[in-house]
C-alpha positions as CSV (number, residue, x, y, z in Angstrom):
1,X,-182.2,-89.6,23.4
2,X,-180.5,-90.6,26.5
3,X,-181.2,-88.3,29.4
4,X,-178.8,-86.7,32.3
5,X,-179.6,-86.3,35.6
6,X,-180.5,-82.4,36.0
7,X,-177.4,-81.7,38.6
8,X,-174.9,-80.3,36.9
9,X,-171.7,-78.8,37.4
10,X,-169.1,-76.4,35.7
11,X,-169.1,-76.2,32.0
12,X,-167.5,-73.9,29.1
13,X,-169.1,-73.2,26.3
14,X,-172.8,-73.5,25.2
15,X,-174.2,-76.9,23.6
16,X,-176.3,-74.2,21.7
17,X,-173.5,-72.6,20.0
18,X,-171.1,-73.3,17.4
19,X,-168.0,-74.0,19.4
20,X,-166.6,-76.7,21.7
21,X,-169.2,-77.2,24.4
22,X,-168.0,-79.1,28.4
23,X,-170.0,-79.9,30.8
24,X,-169.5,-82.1,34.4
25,X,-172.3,-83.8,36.0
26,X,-172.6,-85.4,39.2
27,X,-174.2,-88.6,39.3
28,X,-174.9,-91.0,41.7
29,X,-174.4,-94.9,41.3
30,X,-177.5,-95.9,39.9
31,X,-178.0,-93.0,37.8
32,X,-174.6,-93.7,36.4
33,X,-175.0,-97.5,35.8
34,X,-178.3,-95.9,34.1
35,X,-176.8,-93.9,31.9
36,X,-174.0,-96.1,30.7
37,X,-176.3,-98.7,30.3
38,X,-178.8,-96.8,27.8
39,X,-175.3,-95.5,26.1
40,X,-174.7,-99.1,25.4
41,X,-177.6,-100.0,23.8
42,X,-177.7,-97.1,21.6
43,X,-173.9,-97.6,20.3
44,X,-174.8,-101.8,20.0
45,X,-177.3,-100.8,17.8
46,X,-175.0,-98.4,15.3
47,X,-177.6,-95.5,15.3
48,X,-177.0,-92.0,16.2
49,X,-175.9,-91.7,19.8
50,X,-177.9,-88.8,21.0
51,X,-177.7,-87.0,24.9
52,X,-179.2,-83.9,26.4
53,X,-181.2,-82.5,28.5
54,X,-184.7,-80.3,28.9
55,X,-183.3,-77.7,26.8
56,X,-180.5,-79.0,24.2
57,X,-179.4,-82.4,22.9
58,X,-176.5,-83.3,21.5
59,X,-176.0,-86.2,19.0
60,X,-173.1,-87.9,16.7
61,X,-173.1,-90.6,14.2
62,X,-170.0,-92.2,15.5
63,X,-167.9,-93.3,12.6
64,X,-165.5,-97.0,13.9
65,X,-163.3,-97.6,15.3
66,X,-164.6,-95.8,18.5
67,X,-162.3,-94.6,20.5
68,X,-161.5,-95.5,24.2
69,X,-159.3,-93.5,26.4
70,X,-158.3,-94.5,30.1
71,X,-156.4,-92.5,32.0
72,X,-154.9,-93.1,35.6
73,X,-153.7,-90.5,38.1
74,X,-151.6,-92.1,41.0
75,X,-151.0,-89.7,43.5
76,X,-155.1,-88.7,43.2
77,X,-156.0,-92.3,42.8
78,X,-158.4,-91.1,39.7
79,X,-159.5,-93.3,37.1
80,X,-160.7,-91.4,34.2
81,X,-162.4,-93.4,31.4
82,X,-163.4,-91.7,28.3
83,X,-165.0,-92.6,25.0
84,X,-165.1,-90.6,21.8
85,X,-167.7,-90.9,18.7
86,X,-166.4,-89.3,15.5
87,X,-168.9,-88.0,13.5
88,X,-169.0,-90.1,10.5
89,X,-168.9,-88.0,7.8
């Protein structure tokens, strides 16, 4: 399982529920580079890609092609950069 850093910020729904689940976290540099890193490895390896906490975990056995998003905002200057596993079925 790959951990994430315990400071969290707003979310909707519950990862313990049945519905769509959201949650931010606020990471700094290294615990970023961290995660990605261990998120790497797992999806190189073509297991199930599992993430959570203390108290829930999440996991998906992405189906291919994965799918990248990347997003740019000009007048925030935000770069958003977002990947999406498909549960294969």
């Amino acid at each position: 399982m790959i951990n994430i850093p315990e400071r969290a910020g707003k979310a909707n729904g519950s990862p313990n529920g049945h519905a769509e689940f959201e949650q931010e976290f606020q990471l700094n540099r290294v615990e970023t580079a961290n995660f990605l890193w261990d998120l790497a490895e797992v999806v190189e390896q073509g297991t199930i890609v599992s993430v959570g906490r203390d108290n829930w975990t999440l996991s998906a056995n992405p189906l291919e092609p994965l799918k990248l998003e990347i997003q740019f905002k000009f007048q925030k200057k935000e770069l958003e950069i977002q990947l999406k596993l498909k549960e294969n079925p």
